[in-house]
C-alpha positions in Angstrom: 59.1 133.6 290.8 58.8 137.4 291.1 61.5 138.9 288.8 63.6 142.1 289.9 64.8 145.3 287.8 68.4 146.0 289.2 69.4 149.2 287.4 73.0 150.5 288.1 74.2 153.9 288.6 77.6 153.9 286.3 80.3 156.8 287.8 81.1 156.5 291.1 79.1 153.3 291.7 80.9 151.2 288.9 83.6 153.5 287.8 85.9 156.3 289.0 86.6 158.3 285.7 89.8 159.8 287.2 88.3 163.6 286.8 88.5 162.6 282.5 84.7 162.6 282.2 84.1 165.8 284.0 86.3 167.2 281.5 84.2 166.5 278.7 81.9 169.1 279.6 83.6 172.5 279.6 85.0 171.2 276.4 81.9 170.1 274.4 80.5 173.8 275.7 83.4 175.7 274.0 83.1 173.4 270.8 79.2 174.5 270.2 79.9 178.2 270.9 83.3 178.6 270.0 84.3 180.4 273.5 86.0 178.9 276.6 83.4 178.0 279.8 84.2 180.3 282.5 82.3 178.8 284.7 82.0 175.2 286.6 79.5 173.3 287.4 78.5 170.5 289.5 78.3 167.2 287.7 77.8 164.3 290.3 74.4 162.6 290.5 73.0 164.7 286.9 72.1 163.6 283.4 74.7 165.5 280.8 72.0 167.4 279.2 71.1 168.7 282.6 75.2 169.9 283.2 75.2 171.4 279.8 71.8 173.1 280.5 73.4 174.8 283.3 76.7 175.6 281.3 74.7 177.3 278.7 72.4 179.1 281.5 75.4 180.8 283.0 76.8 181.8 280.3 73.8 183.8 278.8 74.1 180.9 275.6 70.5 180.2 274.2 69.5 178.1 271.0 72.0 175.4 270.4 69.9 172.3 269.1 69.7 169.3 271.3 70.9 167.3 269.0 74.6 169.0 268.5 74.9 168.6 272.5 74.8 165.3 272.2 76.4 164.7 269.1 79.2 166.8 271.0 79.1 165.0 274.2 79.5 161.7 272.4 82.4 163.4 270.5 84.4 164.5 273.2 84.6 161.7 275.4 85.4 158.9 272.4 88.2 161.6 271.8 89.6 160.9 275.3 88.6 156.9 275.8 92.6 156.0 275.8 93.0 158.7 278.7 89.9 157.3 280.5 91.1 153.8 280.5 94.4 154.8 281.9 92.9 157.5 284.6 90.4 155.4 285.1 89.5 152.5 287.6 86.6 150.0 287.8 85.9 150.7 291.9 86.7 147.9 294.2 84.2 145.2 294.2 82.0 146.2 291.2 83.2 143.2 289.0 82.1 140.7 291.4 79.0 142.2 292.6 77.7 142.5 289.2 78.8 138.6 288.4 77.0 137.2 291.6 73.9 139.4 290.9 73.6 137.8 287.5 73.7 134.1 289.0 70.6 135.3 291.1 68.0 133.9 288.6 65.0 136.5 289.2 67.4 139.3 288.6 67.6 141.4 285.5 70.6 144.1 285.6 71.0 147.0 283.7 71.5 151.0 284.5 69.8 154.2 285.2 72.0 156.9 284.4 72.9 159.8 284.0 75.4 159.2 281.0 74.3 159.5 277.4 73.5 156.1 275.5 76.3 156.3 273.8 78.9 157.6 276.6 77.6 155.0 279.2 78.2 151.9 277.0 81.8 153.4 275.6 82.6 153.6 279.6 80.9 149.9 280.6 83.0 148.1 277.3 86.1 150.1 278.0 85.9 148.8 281.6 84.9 145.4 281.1 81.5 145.5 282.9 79.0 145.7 279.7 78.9 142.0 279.6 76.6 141.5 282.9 74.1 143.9 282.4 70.9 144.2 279.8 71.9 147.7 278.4 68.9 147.5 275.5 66.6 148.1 279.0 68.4 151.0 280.6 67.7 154.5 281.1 70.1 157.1 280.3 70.9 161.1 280.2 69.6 161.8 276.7 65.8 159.9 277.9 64.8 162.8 280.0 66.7 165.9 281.6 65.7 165.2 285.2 66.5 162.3 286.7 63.8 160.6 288.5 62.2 160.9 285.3 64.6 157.5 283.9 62.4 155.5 286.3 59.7 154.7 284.6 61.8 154.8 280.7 63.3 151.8 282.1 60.1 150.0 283.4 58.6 149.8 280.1 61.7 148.7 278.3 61.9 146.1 280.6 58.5 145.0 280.6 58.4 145.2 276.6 61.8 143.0 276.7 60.7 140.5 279.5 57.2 140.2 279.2 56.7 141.1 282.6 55.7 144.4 284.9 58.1 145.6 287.2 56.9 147.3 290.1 58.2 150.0 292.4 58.7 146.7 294.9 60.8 145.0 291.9 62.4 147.5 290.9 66.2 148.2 292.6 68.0 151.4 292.3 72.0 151.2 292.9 73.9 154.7 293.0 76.3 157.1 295.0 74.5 160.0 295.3 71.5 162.2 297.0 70.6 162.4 293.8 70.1 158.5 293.0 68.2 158.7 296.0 65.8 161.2 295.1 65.6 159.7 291.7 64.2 156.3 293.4 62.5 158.0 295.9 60.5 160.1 293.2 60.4 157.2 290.5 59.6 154.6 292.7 62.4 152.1 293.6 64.0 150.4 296.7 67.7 152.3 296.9 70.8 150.7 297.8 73.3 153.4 298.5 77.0 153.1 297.9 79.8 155.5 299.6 81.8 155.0 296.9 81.7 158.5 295.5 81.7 161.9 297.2 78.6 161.3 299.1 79.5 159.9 303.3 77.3 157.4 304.4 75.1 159.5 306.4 74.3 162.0 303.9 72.8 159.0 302.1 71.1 157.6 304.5 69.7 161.2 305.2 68.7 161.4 302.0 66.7 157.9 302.3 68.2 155.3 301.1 66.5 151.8 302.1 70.2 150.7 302.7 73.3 152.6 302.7 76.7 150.2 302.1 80.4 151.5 303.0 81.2 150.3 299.2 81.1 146.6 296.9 84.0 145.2 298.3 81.8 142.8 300.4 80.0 140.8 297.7 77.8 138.8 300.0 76.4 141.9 301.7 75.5 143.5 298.3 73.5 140.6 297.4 72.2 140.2 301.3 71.3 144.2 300.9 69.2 142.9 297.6 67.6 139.3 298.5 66.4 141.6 301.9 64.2 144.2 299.8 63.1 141.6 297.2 59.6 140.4 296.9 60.2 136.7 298.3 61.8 138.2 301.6 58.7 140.5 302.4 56.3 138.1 301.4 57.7 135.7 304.0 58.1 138.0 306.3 
């Protein structure tokens, strides 16, 4: 039995944050150099160091040590985790496509993300959804800036875990974004798109998903959209 690497995207996929975790950002920024951030930036599909790279960029801010934006980041959003639980939401469907993916024997589930370690587990526990997914095998923000780059991070740490080389034909990307797209197209992955997030269905399927799904409400069609990309289905095919 060929095993598959499932790797979950985390806001917009799993969660809707309520517009709390884009909030973090401007707020971390004016923590580290002590003014406000006049400027926005866009946040969907990006790892945090790669939003805060930007802050500081437009803002003419240079030098601050990698390890204060993280510390920071990690800071900021355990200081608002009552206000993300309440403005919050796991999205429709996520619960029960992540329990009937784990009763698929050959599957292993974990994330690819853009989150920090630390931030994506505080979100997954506060939700309820850490308990169906491998999170000592994921890839997150602080394992490399870009994100196709989280690919291959979570490739070995599966292998070392498992005993057992996943592929790009094993390996499944789940996310909400062009960007998750890229990132599997780049990294090597199948992609199953959701328009859950701010993305329309045809800009993902523009972008190249191997499937593109309306949302998780329909649990049979998420594990349909897997069990068709898998190994065992092209092999028989």
């Amino acid at each position: 039995m060929k095993r598959i690497l499932l790797l979950w995207d985390i806001d917009g996929t799993l969660i809707d944050g309520g517009g709390v975790c884009e909030a973090v950002y401007p707020l971390a920024f004016e923590r580290l150099t002590g003014r406000p951030a006049r400027h926005r930036v866009a946040t969907a599909g990006r790892t945090e160091l790669d939003i805060m790279d930007e802050l500081f960029a437009r803002h003419g801010v240079n030098g601050v040590e990698r390890s204060r934006v993280t510390a920071e980041l990690a800071t900021q959003l355990r200081r608002r985790a009552a206000e993300l639980r309440t403005a919050g939401r796991v999205l429709p469907g996520a619960v029960e496509a992540l329990r009937a993916l784990r009763a698929q024997r050959e599957v292993t589930q974990s994330v690819l993300t853009g989150n920090l370690r630390a931030n994506a587990a505080l979100k997954l526990r506060l939700f309820g959804l850490a308990e169906f997914l491998d999170l000592g095998v994921g890839a997150y923000g602080g394992d490399a800036r870009e994100r196709a780059a989280l690919l291959p991070v979570a490739r070995r740490r599966a292998a070392a875990a498992y005993g057992h080389h996943f592929d790009s034909g094993s390996t499944f990307l789940i996310g909400d974004t062009p960007q998750d797209v890229h990132a599997g197209r780049i990294g090597g992955s199948w992609v199953i798109a959701v328009a859950s997030g701010t993305s329309s269905g045809a800009e993902l399927r523009e972008a190249g998903a191997d499937s593109v799904l309306t949302d998780l409400r329909d649990t049979a069609a998420v594990v349909r959209a897997v069990q068709a990309l898998s190994p065992a289905a092209r092999s028989a095919g």
